[in-house]
NUVO-526198 format. One line per 10 residues: number of its first residue (from 1); for each residue x, y, z of C-alpha. Coordinates in steps of 0.2 Angstrom, whole numbers. Layout:
N
NUM = X:Y:Z | ... .
***
This chain:
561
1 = 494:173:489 | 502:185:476 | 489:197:467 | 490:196:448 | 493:209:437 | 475:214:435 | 471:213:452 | 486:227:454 | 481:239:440 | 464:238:446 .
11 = 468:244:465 | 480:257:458 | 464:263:447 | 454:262:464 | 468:271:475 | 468:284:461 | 452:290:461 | 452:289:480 | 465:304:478 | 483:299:481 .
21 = 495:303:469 | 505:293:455 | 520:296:466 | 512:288:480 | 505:273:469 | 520:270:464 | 529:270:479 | 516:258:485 | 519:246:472 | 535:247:468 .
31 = 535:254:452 | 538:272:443 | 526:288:443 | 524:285:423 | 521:268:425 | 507:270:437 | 501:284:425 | 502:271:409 | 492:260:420 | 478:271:425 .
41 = 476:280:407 | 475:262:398 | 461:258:408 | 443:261:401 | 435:263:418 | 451:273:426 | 447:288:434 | 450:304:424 | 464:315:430 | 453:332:435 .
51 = 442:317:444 | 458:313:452 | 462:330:458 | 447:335:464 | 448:320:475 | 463:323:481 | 457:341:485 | 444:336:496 | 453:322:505 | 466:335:511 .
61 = 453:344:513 | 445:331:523 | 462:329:533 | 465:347:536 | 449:348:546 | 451:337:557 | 468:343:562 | 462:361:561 | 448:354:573 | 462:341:584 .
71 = 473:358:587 | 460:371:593 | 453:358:605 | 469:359:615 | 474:377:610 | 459:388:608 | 459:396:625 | 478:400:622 | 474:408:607 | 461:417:614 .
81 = 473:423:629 | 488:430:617 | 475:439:605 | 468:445:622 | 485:453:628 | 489:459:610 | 499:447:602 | 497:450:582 | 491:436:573 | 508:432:564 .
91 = 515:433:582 | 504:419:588 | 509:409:572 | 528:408:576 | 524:402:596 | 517:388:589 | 528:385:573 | 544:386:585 | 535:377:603 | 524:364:591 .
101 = 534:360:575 | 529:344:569 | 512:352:565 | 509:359:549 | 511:377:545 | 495:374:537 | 487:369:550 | 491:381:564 | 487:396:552 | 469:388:547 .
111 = 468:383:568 | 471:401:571 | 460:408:557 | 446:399:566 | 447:403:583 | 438:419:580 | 447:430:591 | 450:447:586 | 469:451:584 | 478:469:587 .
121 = 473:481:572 | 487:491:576 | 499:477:573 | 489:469:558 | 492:486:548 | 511:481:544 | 506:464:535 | 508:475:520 | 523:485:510 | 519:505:509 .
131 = 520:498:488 | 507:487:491 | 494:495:500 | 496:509:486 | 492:496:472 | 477:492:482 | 472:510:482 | 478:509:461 | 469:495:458 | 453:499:467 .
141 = 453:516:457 | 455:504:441 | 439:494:441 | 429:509:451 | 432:520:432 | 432:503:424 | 446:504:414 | 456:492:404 | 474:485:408 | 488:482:396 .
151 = 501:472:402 | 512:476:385 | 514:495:393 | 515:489:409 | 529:479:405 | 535:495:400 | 530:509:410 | 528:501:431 | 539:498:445 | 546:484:446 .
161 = 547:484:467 | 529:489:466 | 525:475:455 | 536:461:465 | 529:467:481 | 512:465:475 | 513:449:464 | 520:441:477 | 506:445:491 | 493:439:479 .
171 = 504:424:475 | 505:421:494 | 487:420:495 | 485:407:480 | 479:419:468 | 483:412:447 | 497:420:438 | 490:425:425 | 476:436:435 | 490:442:446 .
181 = 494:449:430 | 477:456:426 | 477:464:442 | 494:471:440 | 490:480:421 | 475:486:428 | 485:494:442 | 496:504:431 | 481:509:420 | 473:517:433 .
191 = 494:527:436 | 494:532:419 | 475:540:422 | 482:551:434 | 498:555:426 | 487:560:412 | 483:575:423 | 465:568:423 | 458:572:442 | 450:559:451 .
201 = 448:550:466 | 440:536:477 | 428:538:494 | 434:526:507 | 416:518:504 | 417:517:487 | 435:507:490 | 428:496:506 | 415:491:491 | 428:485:479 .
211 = 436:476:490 | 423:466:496 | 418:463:477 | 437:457:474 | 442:447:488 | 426:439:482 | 430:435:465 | 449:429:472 | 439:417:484 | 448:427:498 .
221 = 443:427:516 | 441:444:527 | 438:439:542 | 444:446:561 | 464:441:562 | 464:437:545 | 475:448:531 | 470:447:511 | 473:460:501 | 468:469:496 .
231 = 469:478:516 | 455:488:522 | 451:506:521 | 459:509:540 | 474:502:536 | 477:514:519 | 471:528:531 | 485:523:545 | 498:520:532 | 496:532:519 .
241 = 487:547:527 | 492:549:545 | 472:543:549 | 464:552:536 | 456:545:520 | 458:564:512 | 479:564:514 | 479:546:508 | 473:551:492 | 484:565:491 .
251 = 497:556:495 | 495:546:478 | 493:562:470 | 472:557:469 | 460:573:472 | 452:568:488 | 434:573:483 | 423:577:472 | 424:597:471 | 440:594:459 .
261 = 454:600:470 | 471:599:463 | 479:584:470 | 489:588:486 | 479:603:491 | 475:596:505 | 494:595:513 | 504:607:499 | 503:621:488 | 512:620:471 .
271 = 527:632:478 | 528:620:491 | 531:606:479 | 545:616:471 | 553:620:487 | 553:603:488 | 563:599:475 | 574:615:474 | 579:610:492 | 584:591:490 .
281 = 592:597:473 | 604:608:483 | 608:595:497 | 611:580:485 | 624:595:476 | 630:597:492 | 632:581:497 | 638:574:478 | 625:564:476 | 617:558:462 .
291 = 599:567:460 | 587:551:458 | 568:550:462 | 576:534:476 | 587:549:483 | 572:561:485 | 562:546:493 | 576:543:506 | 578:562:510 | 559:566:512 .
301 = 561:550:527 | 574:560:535 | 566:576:533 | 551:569:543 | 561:562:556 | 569:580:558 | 550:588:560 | 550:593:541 | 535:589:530 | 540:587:512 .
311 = 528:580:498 | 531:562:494 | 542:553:480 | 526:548:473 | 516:563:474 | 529:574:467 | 531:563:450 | 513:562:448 | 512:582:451 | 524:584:438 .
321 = 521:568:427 | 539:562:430 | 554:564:440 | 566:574:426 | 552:587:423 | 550:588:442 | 568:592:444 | 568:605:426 | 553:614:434 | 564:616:451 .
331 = 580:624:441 | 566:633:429 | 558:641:442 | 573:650:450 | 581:636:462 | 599:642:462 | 610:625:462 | 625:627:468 | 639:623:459 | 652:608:464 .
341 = 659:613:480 | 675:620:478 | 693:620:493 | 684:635:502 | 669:624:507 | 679:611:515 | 673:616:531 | 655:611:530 | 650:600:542 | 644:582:531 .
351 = 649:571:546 | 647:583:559 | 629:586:558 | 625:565:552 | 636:564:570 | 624:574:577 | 605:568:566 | 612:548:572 | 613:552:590 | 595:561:591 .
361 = 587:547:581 | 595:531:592 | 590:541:609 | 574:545:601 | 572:528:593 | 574:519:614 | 563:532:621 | 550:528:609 | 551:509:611 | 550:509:630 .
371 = 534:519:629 | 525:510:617 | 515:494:621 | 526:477:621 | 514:470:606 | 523:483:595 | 539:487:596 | 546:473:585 | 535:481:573 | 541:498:575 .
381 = 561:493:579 | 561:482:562 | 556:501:551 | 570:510:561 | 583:497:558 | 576:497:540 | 579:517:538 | 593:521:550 | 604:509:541 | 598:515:524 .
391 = 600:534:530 | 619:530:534 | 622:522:518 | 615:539:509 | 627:553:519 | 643:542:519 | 642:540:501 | 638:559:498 | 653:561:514 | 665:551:503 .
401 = 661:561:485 | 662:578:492 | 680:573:502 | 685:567:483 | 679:584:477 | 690:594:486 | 705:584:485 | 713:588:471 | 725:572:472 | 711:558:474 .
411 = 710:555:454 | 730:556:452 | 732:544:464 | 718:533:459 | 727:532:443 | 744:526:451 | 735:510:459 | 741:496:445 | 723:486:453 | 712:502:445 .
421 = 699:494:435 | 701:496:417 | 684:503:416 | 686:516:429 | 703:520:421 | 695:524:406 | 683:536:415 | 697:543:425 | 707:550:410 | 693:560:404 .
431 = 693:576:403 | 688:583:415 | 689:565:425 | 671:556:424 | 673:552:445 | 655:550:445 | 656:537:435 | 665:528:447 | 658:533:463 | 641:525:461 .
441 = 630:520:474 | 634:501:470 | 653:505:471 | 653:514:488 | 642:502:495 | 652:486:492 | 669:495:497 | 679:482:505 | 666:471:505 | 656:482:517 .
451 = 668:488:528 | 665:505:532 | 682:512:535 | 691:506:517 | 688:520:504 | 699:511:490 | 714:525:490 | 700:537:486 | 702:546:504 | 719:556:506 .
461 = 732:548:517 | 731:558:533 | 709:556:533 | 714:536:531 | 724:536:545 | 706:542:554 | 696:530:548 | 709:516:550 | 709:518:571 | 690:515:573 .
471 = 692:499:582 | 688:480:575 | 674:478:589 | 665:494:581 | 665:486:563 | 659:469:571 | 643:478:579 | 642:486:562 | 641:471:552 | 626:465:565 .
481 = 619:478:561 | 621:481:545 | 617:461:541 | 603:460:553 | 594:476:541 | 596:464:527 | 589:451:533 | 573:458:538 | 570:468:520 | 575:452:511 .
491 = 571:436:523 | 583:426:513 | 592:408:517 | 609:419:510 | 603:436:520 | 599:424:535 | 616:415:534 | 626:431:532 | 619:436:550 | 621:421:558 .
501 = 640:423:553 | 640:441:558 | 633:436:576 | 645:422:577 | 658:433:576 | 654:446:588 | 649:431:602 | 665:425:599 | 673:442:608 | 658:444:618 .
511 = 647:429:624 | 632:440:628 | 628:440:609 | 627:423:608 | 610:420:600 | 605:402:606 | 590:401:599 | 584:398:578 | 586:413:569 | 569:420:562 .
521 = 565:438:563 | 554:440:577 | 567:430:586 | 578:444:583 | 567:457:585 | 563:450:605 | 582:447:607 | 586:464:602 | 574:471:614 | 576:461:628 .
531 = 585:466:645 | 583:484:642 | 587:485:624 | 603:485:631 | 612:473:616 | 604:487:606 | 609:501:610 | 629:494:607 | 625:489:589 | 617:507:588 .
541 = 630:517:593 | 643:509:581 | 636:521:569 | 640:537:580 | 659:530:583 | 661:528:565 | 653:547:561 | 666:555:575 | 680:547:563 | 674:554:547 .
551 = 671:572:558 | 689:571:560 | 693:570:544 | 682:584:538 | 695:594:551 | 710:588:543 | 703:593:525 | 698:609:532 | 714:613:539 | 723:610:525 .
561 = 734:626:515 .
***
């Protein structure tokens, strides 16, 4: 018997209320979305739309539940047993995404969130970004001196990585927008505070209490496993202060306690922070690199990795109340800069001593990884591929500006190419030639579309011929590598697809790379690590190889009349 019309808008009405969707409806009924809708708001006794929501709410409510409740019936006991032998909760999540995936994600993250077994701490720290367990910090500060955000000067005035890092793990966890936003102004009030030179700080206590009061308010969860920002007091302490509450604060230039210490006290004196400076002023010279506060950052990480302690990035432009007065109170205070290195100083050792810094660092690196427990080295390989690839990028670009510093043909012969770019012509003819102009970061980064060896003509002939012989198979491993870097900082559909080319093409000279499984990046973390590290160690010592070739160019220069 075919149902009349009224019969039909009536069980649409009832289906609506009930919590399905228009779409849904309509697909029912073979009709549109906006005809359901038409149908529904006509209707005196239709259901209003938040009505409708709100039933919908609690019927996936309803539905996750139960199959929350389905899956830990069969799984609890395996849950319990990889939390037992250190598995981090995020590692647990990909078993089952990869072994199980016609469940929802949903579902096996609000199945593992109740099991109620306590996770590995000492994984769980690294859910965060270093930038966004400092805007916790910032923002626990903010409402602990109760101050007020404006987003008009933050617009302004705030980091945009620190921002995006931080929107985007409130985001994740279902936080609105717009009190993303809030929470974001009244982050870089409580930054401006402190630039102000005003000195305070925050206890541990007093932090652990705002937290509780915000995740709260957000209608976050804290539980064991679980990982809402914003994180807990251990994890600032392990993160930011080697341990210690104290040297956290200091590290974000806080004064750690209620005496009224000068911010970074605790770890440096003022000359110390000078030092700092005049030190990485003279080795960007050296290197002809440009002087930026994302230079200092970068050298401070390999100053620590050589045994040197340098004040932060962070805590020098808050010491100073910005990076260019930090860099004038350097050269003020007696640092003597060098001045561009002239045909005499060919002979200092760029490549010979990165030669020398990469091949400490990867036997370090392997050492380190088979001492620690299995549950953590993925963690600990991903932030060595993060800053070893970043630290080669830093000294071949400062190798490349000082070789074009002391050749006196690489801007004459630059000029010659009929391909220059009319742009960098134009800065080439100035007088004296504007080369750094030319040779920014960006630019020597995307060289031959990421080849290492190709210098644009910049290099002279004989120094080419160097760079020329290192072997295709080396620039294969070095695209892995270089590739597999960007995928773990950016986790892209593009980065990922980039790899998977990269990995393609070295299996097809050498099987053993052939990654048979779906690329994620604990996947590639685990391959990486497997038999012995021994797929590695290869990638890694592409690096080296490509050094020795630069070191023989730095003899040919040297040698020169």
């Amino acid at each position: 018997m075919r149902r009349s019309n009224g019969d039909r808008d009536l069980e649409m009405c009832r289906q609506y209320a009930a919590g399905r969707t228009l779409q849904e409806i309509g697909e029912t009924f073979g009709v549109s979305r906006e005809r359901v809708r038409q149908i529904v708001s006509n209707r005196s006794d239709a259901v209003s739309a938040s009505d409708a929501r709100s039933a919908r709410r609690e019927a996936r409510a309803e539905q996750l539940t139960s199959q929350v409740s389905e899956f830990l019936a069969i799984h609890r006991e395996g849950i319990a047993k990889l939390a037992e032998g250190g598995a981090s909760r995020s590692d647990v999540e990909a078993r089952f995404a990869l072994l199980f995936p016609e469940v929802a994600a949903v579902v096996v993250r609000e199945a593992i969130a109740n099991a109620k077994v306590l996770f590995d701490m000492d994984v769980q720290e690294f859910a965060f970004s270093t930038t966004a367990i400092e805007a916790a910090v910032w923002y626990a500060l903010a409402r602990e001196q109760g101050l007020t955000g404006n987003r008009h000067v933050a617009a302004q005035g705030m980091d945009l990585d620190e921002m995006e890092e931080t929107g985007q793990a409130l985001l994740r966890e279902g936080v609105e927008p717009m009190v993303v936003a809030e929470i974001l102004g009244l982050i870089h009030a409580a930054q401006e505070l402190v630039q102000s030179g005003t000195e305070v700080g925050i206890s541990a206590a007093r932090y652990n209490a705002r937290r509780e009061s915000v995740l709260e308010e957000l209608g976050m969860e804290s539980n064991k496993g679980a990982r809402p920002w914003p994180p807990t007091s251990q994890t600032v302490m392990k993160r930011l202060g080697d341990g210690s509450w104290a040297k956290a604060q200091v590290a974000l230039g806080l004064t750690p306690d209620s005496r009224g210490r000068p911010e970074g006290l605790l770890l440096f004196e003022p000359r110390d922070y000078l030092a700092a400076v005049a030190d990485f002023l003279r080795d960007a010279q050296s290197a002809g690199s440009p002087a930026t506060f994302e230079g200092y950052a970068s050298w401070v990480e390999a100053e620590e990795r050589s045994g040197r302690r340098r004040p932060s990035a962070v805590s020098v432009r808050l010491y100073y109340r910005g990076w260019t007065s930090a860099k004038r109170a350097a050269i003020a205070g007696g640092a003597a800069i060098p001045a561009p290195r002239t045909r005499e100083r060919v002979g200092t050792p760029q490549a010979a001593t990165a030669l020398h810094h990469a091949q400490q660092e990867i036997e370090r690196v392997l050492v380190a990884l088979g001492e620690l427990r299995p549950a953590d080295r993925s963690t600990h390989l991903e932030r060595f591929l993060k800053s070893f690839l970043q630290e080669f990028e830093f000294r071949r670009r400062g190798w490349i500006r000082a070789v074009v510093a002391v050749d006196g043909s690489a801007v004459r012969r630059r000029l010659a190419d009929p391909a220059l770019r009319a742009k960098h012509r134009t800065a080439l003819t100035q007088r004296p030639p504007a080369v750094s102009e030319v040779l920014t970061d960006m630019y020597l980064d995307k060289l031959g579309g990421g080849d290492p060896r190709v210098t644009d003509g910049w290099v002279r002939a004989d120094v080419q011929v160097e760079l020329d012989s290192v072997g295709d198979g080396t620039i294969l491993r070095f695209t892995v590598l270089k590739e597999a870097r960007n995928y773990l900082v950016h986790g892209s559909n593009e980065a990922r697809g980039r790899l998977e080319a990269a990995l393609e093409g070295m299996a097809a000279v050498d099987s053993a790379f052939e990654l048979k499984q779906s690329l994620t990046a604990r996947i590639l973390l685990s391959w990486l690590l497997s038999n012995e590290q021994w797929r590695l160690r290869l990638l890694l010592n592409c690096v080296p190889e490509l050094w020795r070739a630069m070191v023989v160019g730095e003899t040919l220069l040297a040698a020169a009349p």
